[in-house]
C-alpha positions, 0 to 999 in steps of 0.5 A, a space after each residue: 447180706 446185700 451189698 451198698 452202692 459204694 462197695 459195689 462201686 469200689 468192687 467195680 473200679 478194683 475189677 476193672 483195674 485188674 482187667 487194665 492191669 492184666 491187658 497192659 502185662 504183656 507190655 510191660 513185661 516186655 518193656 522191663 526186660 528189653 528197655 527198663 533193665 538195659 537202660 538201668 544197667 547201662 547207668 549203674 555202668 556209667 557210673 564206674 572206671 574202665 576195665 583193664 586186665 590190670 586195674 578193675 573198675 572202681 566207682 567214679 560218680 559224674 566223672 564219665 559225664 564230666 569226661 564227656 563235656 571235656 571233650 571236643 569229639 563228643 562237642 563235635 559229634 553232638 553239633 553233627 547230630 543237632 544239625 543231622 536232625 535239624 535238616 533231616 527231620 522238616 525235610 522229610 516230614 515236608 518232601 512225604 506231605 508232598 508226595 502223599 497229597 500227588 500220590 492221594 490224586 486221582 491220576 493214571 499210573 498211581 499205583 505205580 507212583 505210589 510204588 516209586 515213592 515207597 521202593 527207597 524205604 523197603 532197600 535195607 540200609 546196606 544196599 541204599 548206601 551202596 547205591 548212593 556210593 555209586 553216585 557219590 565216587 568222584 569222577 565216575 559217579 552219577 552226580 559227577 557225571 551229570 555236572 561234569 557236562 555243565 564243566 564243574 570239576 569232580 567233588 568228592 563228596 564223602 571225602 571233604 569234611 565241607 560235604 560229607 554230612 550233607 552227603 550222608 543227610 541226603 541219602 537220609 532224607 531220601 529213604 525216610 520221606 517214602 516211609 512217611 508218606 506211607 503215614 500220610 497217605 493212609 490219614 488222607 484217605 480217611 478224610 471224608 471228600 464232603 469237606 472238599 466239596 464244602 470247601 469249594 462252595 465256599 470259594 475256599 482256594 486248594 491252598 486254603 482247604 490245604 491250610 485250614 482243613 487238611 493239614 489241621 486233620 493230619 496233626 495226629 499223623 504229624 506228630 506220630 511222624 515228627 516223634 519216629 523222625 526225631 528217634 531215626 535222628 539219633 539212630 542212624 549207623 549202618 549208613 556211616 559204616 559204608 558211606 563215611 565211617 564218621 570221617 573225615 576228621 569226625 565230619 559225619 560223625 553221629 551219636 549212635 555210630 560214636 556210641 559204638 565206636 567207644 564201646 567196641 573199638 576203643 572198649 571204652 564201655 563206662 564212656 559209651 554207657 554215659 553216652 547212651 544215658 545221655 540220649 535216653 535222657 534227651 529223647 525223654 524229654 524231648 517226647 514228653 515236651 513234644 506230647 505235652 505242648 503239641 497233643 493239646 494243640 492236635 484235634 483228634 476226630 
């Protein structure tokens, strides 16, 4: 019995479907066990009362959700996060670009720039934040120090509700934008010196060749970048434990350290459910509006 041209076709497309099915497993095994399952408990959690040793949880729809609009702390630590992720994110995507196209040079002492440039990324979170404790203590700390010759009185930085965020978005910015520059360097080393020289014939400017040429190549990386800056944006903890603890008056406080704030200082877990939900959801949707209107934009080689 000879086989027809459709059946062998559909017999192909069914192999090569279980094939696909059979690479992406492992993936999505790991996926259901370590996101999918937890993402659904925590909404099937959010969605009940709090526990006491007196009253068990009872079912309580939306009213989590509605709780937390109600309430001027989340108001407050939601605008600290926006405003976190507004400076935080242009700022270390613009300091890596800079950094990788002075470290892509050809100059003496480059390996060791590129060194310099990467040593902030490789400290664990704990040690950065106990070495920028150290510029930032009032009257003996490096920055006090360094403005106290210019007759500035001493600040202190961590201590005022004015200063304390942009303390915490400056220790930021300088960890992650040594991290990116990793991205970036690794992109412009793919790009083939022709087009330098092609540009140059034409008279091009650096400015020009940086804004017609590089930076359209390096869209692919940006976007990498952008999508990994706007998660760190939302995960930021183990600074505020050592810098702030969200102080003062919830002046540093960001989502991630107040998600845990509710779940095991005040044993909130309903609220701090609602809240993970919450940022699940908005990071959704910021991805998919981010793959769907800058992917189409992006010329991939």
């Amino acid at each position: 019995m000879t086989q027809t041209p459709d059946h062998a076709r559909n017999h192909d497309r069914r192999r090569m479907a279980l094939y696909g099915w059979m690479l992406a497993s492992p993936a999505l095994i790991l996926l259901t066990v370590f996101a999918f399952l937890p993402a659904g408990h925590a909404l099937w959690q959010s969605l009940f009362t709090r526990t006491t040793s007196r009253r068990p949880a009872r079912f309580a729809g939306l009213d989590n959700y509605i709780y937390l609009f109600e309430d001027p702390t989340f108001l407050k630590v939601v605008h600290n996060n926006l405003l976190y992720a507004a400076v935080t994110i242009p700022a270390s995507i613009a300091i890596a670009l800079v950094m990788a196209l002075w470290a892509n040079q050809a100059l003496r002492g480059r390996a060791f720039l590129r060194t310099a440039f990467f040593v902030p990324t490789m400290l664990p979170m704990i040690a950065a934040a106990n070495l920028w404790l150290f510029f930032y203590t009032p009257d003996i700390g490096l920055i006090d120090r360094i403005t106290g010759l210019f007759g500035a009185a001493p600040v202190n930085w961590l201590g005022q509700p004015d200063t304390a965020l942009w303390a915490v978005i400056a220790v930021s910015v300088w960890k992650e934008a040594g991290f990116f520059m990793v991205f970036y360097l690794a992109a412009l080393q793919t790009i083939p010196p022709d087009l330098r020289e092609a540009a140059a014939i034409e008279g091009a400017s650096r400015a020009t060749y940086l804004r017609r040429v590089l930076l359209p190549l390096l869209m692919p990386t940006t976007l990498f970048i952008l999508v990994n800056a706007l998660i760190n944006s939302v995960k930021l903890i183990d600074h505020l434990f050592i810098l702030t603890k969200g102080g003062p008056d919830n002046a540093s406080k960001l989502l991630l350290y107040w998600i845990w704030e509710t779940a095991f200082s005040y044993f909130d877990r309903p609220a701090a459910a609602a809240l993970t939900c919450l940022v699940l959801l908005v990071l959704g949707l910021i991805a998919v509006a981010q793959f769907r209107g800058l992917d189409r934009r992006i010329h991939y080689r």
